[in-house]
C-alpha positions in Angstrom: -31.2 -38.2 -10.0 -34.2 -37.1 -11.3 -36.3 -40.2 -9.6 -34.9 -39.2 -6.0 -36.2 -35.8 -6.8 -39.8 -36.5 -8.0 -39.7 -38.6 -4.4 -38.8 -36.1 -2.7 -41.8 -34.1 -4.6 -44.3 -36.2 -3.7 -43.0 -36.8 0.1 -43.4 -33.0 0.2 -47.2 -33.2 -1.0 -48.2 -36.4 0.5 -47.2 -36.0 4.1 -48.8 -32.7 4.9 -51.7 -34.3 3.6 -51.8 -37.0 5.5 -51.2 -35.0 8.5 -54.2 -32.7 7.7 -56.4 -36.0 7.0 -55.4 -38.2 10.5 -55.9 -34.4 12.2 -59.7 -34.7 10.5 -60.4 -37.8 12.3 -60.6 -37.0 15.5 -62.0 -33.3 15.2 -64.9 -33.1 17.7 -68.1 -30.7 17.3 -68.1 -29.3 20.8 -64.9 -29.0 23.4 -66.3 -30.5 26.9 -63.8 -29.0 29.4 -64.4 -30.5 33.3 -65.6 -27.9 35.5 -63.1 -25.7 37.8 -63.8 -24.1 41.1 -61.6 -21.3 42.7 -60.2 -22.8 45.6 -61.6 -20.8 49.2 -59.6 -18.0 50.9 -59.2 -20.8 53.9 -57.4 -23.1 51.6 -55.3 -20.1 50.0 -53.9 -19.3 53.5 -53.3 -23.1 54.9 -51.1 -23.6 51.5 -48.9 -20.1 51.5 -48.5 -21.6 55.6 -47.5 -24.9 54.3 -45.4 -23.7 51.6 -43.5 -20.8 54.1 -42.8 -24.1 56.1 -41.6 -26.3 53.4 -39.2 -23.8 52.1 -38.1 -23.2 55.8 -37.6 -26.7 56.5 -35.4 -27.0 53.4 -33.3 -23.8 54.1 -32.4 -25.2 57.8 -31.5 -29.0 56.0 -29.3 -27.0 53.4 -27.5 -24.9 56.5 -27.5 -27.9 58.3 -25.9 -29.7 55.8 -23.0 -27.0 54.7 -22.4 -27.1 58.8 -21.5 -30.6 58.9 -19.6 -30.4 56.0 -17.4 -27.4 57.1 -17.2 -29.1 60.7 -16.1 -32.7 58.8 -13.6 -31.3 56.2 -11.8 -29.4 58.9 -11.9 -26.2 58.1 -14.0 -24.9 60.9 -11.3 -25.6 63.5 -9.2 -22.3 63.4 -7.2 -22.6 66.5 -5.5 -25.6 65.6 -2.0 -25.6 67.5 1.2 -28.2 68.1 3.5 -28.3 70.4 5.9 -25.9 68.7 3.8 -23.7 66.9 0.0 -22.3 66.9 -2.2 -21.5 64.0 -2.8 -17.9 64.8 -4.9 -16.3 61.7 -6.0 -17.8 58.1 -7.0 -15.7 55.3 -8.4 -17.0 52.2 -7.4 -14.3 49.4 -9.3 -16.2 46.4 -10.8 -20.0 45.9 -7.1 -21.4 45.5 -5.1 -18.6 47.6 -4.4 -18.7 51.4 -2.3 -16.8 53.6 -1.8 -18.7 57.3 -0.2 -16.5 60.3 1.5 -18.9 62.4 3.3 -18.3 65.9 6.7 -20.6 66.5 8.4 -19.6 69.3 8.4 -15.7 70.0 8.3 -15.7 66.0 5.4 -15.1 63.7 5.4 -16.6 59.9 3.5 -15.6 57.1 2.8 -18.6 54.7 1.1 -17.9 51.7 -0.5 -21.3 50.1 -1.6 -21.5 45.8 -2.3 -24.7 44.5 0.4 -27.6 46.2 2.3 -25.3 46.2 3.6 -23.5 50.1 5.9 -20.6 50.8 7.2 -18.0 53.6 5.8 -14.7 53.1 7.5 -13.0 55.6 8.7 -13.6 59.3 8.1 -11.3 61.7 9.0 -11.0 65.7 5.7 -11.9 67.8 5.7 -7.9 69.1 5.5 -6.6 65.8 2.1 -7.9 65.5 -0.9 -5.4 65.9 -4.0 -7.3 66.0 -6.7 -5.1 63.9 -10.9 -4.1 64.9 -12.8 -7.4 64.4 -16.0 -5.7 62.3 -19.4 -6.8 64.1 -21.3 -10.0 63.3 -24.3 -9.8 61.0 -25.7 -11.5 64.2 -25.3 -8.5 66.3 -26.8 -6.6 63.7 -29.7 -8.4 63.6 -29.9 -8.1 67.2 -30.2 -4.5 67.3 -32.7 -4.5 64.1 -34.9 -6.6 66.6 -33.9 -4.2 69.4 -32.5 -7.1 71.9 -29.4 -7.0 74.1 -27.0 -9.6 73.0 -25.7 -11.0 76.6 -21.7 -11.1 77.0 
């Protein structure tokens, strides 16, 4: 026990000094650094362009790409309808909780959905529905921020 310790000892003396030694070696006198230049105004301006561009081009491949994927996966097709029965409304209350409004005959079904799992809500007759103010697009908004008539 008492070797593995004077071992130790000496590993704790030896190596700093060997660090401090091979550290010696390649000390230089003087520090030669390669000389820097501010890049011009010009040059300032042609990258902040380029990287406005870049970022722009990568924010229209990203919405481009969450567009396709909505439009592939099928959930960008609300008015999906049979023979018997029409998708009328969907409503997603959380990331695994959906309530669909569906019209079958002069009926209308509420169909909650959680999981795999599928259940009437409620069932209602097609009068009884009350369809509420749709709140205006963010587009719209935008339109009159910019002060341009939206054509209908």
């Amino acid at each position: 026990m008492s070797m593995r310790l004077t071992a130790m000892r000496l590993l704790l003396f030896l190596v700093p000094g060997l660090l401090w030694v091979s550290g010696a070696a390649y000390a230089q006198d003087t520090l030669e650094l390669p000389e820097y230049t501010l890049p011009e105004t010009g040059t300032v301006t042609a990258s902040t362009f380029r990287f406005i561009l870049a970022f722009l081009v990568v924010v229209a491949a990203l919405y481009g790409f969450f567009y396709l994927m909505k439009k592939l996966s099928g959930q960008g097709n609300r008015a999906a309808s049979s023979r018997y029965m029409t998708l009328l409304d969907t409503f997603t209350v959380r990331n695994n909780c959906t309530l669909y409004l569906v019209r079958a005959g002069e009926r209308v079904i509420l169909i909650g959905q959680s999981g795999n799992a599928m259940r009437e809500i409620a069932e209602f007759a097609a009068d009884e529905l009350i369809e509420l103010e749709r709140k205006e697009p963010f587009t719209s908004y935008l339109d009159s921020w910019f002060k341009r008539k939206k054509e209908r």
